[in-house]
C-alpha positions, 0 to 999 in steps of 0.5 A, a space after each residue: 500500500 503506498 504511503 500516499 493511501 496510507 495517509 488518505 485512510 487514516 484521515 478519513 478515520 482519525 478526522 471525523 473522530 477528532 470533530 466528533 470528540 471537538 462536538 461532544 466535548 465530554 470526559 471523553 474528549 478530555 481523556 482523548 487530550 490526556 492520551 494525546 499528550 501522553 503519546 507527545 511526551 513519549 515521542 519528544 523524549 524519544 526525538 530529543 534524547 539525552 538533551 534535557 534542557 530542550 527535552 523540558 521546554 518542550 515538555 512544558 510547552 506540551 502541556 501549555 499547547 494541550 491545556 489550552 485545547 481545553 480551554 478553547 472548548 470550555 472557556 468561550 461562548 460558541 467554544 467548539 466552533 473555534 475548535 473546529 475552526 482552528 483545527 479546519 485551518 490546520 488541516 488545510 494548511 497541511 492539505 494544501 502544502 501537500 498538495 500544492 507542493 507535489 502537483 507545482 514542485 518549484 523552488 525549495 522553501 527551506 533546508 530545514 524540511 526538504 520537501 517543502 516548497 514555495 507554491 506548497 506555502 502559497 497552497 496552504 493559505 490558498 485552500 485554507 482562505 477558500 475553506 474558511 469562504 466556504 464554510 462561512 457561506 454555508 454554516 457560520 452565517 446561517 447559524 450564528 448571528 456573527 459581526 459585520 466584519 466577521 468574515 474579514 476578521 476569520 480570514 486574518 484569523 485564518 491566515 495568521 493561525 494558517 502561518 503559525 501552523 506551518 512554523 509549528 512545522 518547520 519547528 519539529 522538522 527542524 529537531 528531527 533534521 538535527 537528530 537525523 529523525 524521518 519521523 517522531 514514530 510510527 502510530 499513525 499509518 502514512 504520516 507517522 508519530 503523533 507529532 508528525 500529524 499534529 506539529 502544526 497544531 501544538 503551535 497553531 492552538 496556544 497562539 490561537 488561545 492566546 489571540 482570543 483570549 486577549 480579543 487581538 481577534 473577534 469573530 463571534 
């Protein structure tokens, strides 16, 4: 099976559950957070070795990240909406790197992570903004009684958390590329670790909690 299927089936298993999960908001999503930091810990640890200082700050920059998931859904009013959003935006910033990158190719963006390039940068902001669109026109605005500006202020708030995503990205790329690591393990068939699938989001929701929060960006 080719790792380009592998990935395919296991996003059509993991995402839906994860949305369920976000929807339901109960003690199983809570114990669903617990796992996935407990299997982040387990892969940090294994991906930074003997290095403790570093291994530290990532451990409580985990527990920030994942704490913050369960602020966002219990915190604020209409909170899985910004849960669902923030994790549409991850998941198309993603899908449209990869896909943009291997149909454009083009000039590589950085060393860091080889197989990322300018036109899979530009993919993920292009297929992020028109889901945004998308599911604004056919959900937010029939549901919710949302502001004037709230569909300018959700693509800013799309475009930064979309640029935050691919940092997060290129930061675990980045201690894999210095501990010649391919990937952070093997739980999930075609993407591999647990980190490998969610490095965009560790980062993505902190700063998204943060950028609420404080109201930098209102939507609802």
């Amino acid at each position: 099976m080719s790792e380009l299927l592998k990935r395919f089936i296991s996003s059509v298993i993991l995402f839906p559950i994860f949305i369920f999960l976000i929807l339901d908001g109960s003690i199983f999503f809570i114990l669903f957070i617990l796992v996935c930091l407990i299997i982040s810990f387990y892969e940090w640890n294994n991906l930074v070795k003997k290095n403790d200082y570093i291994k530290v700050i990532g451990f409580v920059f985990l527990i920030f990240s994942f704490y913050s998931i369960y602020e966002l859904r219990t915190k604020f009013e209409n909170n899985y909406l910004y849960l669902l959003i923030i994790f549409l935006i991850c998941v198309t910033t993603d899908t449209g790197g990869y896909i943009f990158g291997r149909v454009f190719k083009g000039p590589k963006l950085t060393k860091i992570s080889p197989n990322k390039t300018y036109s899979g940068m530009i993919g993920s902001y292009v297929l992020t903004l028109l889901s945004l669109i998308i599911f604004n026109n056919l959900f937010l605005e029939e549901t919710f009684n949302l502001k004037n500006n709230a569909i300018y202020n959700l693509l800013i708030f799309g475009t930064v958390v979309s640029f935050i995503s691919q940092l997060g990205d290129l930061v675990i790329s980045y201690f894999k590329r210095i501990y010649k690591i391919k990937d952070t393990g093997k739980i999930i068939p075609g993407h591999g670790g647990l980190l490998d699938r969610i490095d965009g989001m560790i980062f993505a929701f902190p700063f998204s909690y943060i950028i609420l929060t404080n109201k930098i960006i209102e939507i609802f």
